[in-house]
C-alpha positions as a printed NumPy array, in Angstrom:
array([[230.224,  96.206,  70.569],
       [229.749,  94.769,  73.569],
       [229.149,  91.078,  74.462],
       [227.447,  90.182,  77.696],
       [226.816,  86.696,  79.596],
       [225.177,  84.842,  82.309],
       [226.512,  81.981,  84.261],
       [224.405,  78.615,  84.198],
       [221.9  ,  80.003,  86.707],
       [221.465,  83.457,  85.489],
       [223.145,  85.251,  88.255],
       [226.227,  86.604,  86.98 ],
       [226.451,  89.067,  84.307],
       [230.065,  89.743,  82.193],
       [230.341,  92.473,  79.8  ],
       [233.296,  93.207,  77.894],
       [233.142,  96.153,  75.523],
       [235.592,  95.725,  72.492],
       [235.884,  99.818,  70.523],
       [235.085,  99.198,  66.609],
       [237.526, 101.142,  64.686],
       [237.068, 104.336,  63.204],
       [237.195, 103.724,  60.017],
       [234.166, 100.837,  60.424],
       [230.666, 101.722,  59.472],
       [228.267, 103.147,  61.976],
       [226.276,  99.371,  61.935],
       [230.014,  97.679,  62.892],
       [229.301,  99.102,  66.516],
       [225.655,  97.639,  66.496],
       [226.068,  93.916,  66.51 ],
       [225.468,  91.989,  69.082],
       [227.79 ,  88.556,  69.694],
       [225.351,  85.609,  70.825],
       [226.697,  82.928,  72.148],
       [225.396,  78.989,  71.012],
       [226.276,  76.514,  74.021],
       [226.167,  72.66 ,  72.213],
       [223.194,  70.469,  72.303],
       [222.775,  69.53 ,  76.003],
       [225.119,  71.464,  77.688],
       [225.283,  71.564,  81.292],
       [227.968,  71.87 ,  84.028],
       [228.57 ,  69.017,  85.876],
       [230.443,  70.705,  88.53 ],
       [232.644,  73.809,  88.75 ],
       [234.858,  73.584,  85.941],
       [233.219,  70.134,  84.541],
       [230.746,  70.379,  81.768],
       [228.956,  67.769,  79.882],
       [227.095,  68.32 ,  75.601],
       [226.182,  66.657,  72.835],
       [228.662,  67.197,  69.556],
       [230.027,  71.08 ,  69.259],
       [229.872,  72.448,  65.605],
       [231.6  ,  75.781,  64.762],
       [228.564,  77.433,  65.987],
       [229.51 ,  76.275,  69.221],
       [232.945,  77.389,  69.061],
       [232.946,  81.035,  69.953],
       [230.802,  79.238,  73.534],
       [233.226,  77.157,  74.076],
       [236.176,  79.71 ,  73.941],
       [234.694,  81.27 ,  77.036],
       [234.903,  78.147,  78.877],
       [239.201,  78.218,  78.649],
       [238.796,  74.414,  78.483],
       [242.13 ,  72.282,  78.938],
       [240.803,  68.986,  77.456],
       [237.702,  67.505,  76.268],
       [236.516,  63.966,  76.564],
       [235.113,  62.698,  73.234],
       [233.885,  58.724,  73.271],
       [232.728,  58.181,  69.649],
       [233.782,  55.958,  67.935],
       [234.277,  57.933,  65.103],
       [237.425,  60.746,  63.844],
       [237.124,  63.755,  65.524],
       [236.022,  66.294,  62.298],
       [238.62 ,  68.563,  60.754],
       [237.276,  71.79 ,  62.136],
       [237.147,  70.614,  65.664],
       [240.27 ,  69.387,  65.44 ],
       [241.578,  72.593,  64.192],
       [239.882,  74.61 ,  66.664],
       [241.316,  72.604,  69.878],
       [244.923,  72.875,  68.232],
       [244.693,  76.737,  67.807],
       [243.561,  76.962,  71.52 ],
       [245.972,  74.402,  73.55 ],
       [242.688,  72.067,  74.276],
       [243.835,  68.139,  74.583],
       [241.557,  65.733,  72.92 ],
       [241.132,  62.56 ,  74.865],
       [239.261,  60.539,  72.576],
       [237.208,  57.232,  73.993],
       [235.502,  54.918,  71.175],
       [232.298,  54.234,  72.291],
       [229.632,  53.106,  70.999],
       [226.541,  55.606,  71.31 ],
       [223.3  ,  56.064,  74.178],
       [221.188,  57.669,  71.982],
       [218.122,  54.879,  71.905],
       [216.602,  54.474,  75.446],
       [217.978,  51.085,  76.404],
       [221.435,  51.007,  74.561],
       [224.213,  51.896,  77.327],
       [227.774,  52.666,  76.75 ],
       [230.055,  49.975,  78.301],
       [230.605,  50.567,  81.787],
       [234.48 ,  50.264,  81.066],
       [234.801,  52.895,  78.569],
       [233.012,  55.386,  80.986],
       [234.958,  54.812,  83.787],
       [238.17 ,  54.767,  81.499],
       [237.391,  58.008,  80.125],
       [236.895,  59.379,  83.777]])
């Protein structure tokens, strides 16, 4: 099948084509990979990204990205499955309690952010 994506803007297309085997069924060939970026997901700057919380949806996303550590400033565990899918691909979790900036006028402490930066 092959899998194609577009940078932030648009501009830049990737395609990698991956052979299905022979033995697979003609629909095997046919499906399409789509890619789910988190809730909120934007790049900061060149290699700097910012999201809401990943699920496993996410994951496949977030491969592309080769990340090398991810900033996480809940207060609660990181889940299982996130866990496990940092391990398997040499991510380091640097994880920041903070309390959460969901409502309009409840801030994180400045002192975690800068912390975590």
């Amino acid at each position: 099948f092959v899998r194609e994506m577009e940078d932030l803007d648009g501009r830049h297309k990737e395609s990698a084509e991956i052979k299905s085997d022979e033995k697979s069924s003609p629909q095997m060939g046919a499906i399409d990979l789509i890619l789910h970026p988190p809730v909120n997901f934007s790049m900061v700057v060149k290699g700097i990204y910012r999201s809401g919380f990943p699920t496993k949806k996410n994951f496949p996303f977030l491969t592309t990205l080769r990340l090398r550590s991810i900033i996480y400033m809940c207060e609660e565990e990181y889940p299982p499955a996130n866990l496990d899918f940092i391990r398997r691909h040499g991510i380091k979790l640097l994880h920041y309690g903070g309390t959460g900036n969901k409502e309009p006028f409840l801030l994180m402490k400045t002192s975690t952010t800068r912390l975590a930066v």
